[in-house]
C-alpha positions in Angstrom: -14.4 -71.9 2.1 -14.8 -75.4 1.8 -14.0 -75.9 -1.9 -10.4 -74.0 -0.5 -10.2 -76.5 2.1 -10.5 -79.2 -0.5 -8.1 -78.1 -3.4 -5.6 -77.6 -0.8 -6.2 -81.0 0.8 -5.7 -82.4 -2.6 -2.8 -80.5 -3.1 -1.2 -82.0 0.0 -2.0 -85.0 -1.4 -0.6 -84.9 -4.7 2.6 -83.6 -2.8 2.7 -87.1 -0.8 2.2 -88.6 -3.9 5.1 -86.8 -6.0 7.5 -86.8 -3.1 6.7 -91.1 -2.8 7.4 -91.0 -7.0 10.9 -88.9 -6.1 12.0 -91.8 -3.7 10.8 -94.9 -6.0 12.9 -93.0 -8.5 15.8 -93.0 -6.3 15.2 -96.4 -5.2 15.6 -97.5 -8.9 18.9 -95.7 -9.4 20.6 -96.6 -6.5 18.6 -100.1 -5.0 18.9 -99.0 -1.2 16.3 -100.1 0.6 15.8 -96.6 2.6 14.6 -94.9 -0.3 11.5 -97.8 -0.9 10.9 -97.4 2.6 10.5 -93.4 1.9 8.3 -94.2 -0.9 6.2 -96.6 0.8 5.3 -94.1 3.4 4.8 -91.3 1.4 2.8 -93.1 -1.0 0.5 -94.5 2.3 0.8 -90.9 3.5 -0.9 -89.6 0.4 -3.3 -92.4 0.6 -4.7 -91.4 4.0 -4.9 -87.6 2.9 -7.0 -88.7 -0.2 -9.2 -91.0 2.1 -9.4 -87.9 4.8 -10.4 -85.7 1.6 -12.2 -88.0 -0.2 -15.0 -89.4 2.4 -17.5 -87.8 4.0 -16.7 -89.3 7.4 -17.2 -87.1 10.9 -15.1 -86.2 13.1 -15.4 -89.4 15.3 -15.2 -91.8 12.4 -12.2 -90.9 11.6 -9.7 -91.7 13.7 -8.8 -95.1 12.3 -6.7 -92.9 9.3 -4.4 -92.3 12.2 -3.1 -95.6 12.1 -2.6 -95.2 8.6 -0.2 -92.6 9.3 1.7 -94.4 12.2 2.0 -97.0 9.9 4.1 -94.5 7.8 5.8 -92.8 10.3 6.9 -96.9 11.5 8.0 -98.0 8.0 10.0 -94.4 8.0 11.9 -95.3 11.8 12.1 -99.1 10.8 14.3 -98.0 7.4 16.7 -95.7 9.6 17.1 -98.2 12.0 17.8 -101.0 9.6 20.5 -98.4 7.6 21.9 -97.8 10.8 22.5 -101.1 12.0 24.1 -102.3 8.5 27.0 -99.6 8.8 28.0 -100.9 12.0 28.3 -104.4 11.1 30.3 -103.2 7.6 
């Protein structure tokens, strides 16, 4: 059960990791700064489900990779808000 645990663990992670690769290549196509947001958090997203699959770390120990994923979720709301407010002042 727990080798099941761990391929799909990994396979979440490679799907952070894909999706941030999707966004940089948007990024490069079309320069907007919303898509390198997307990709930063998805690539720090993928980082903290590797470290979370990765290490041996209890229950307790853990909790710091939280702030790992508010730090994505932030960069994702920061980007929005910063597209946002450059339409209103076009």
């Amino acid at each position: 059960m727990e080798d099941l645990l761990k391929f799909t663990a990994g396979a979440i992670t490679m799907g952070f990791l894909v999706a941030g690769l999707f966004f940089l290549r948007f990024w490069r196509t079309t320069r907007d700064g919303l898509f390198l947001a997307f990709a930063f958090a998805f690539f720090l997203l993928g980082a903290g489900q590797a470290l979370l699959t990765f290490t041996d770390m209890g229950d307790e120990d853990r909790s710091w990779l939280f702030l790992v994923r508010l730090a994505a979720f932030l960069c994702i709301l920061l980007a929005i808000w910063r597209k946002n407010r450059a339409s209103r002042t076009d």
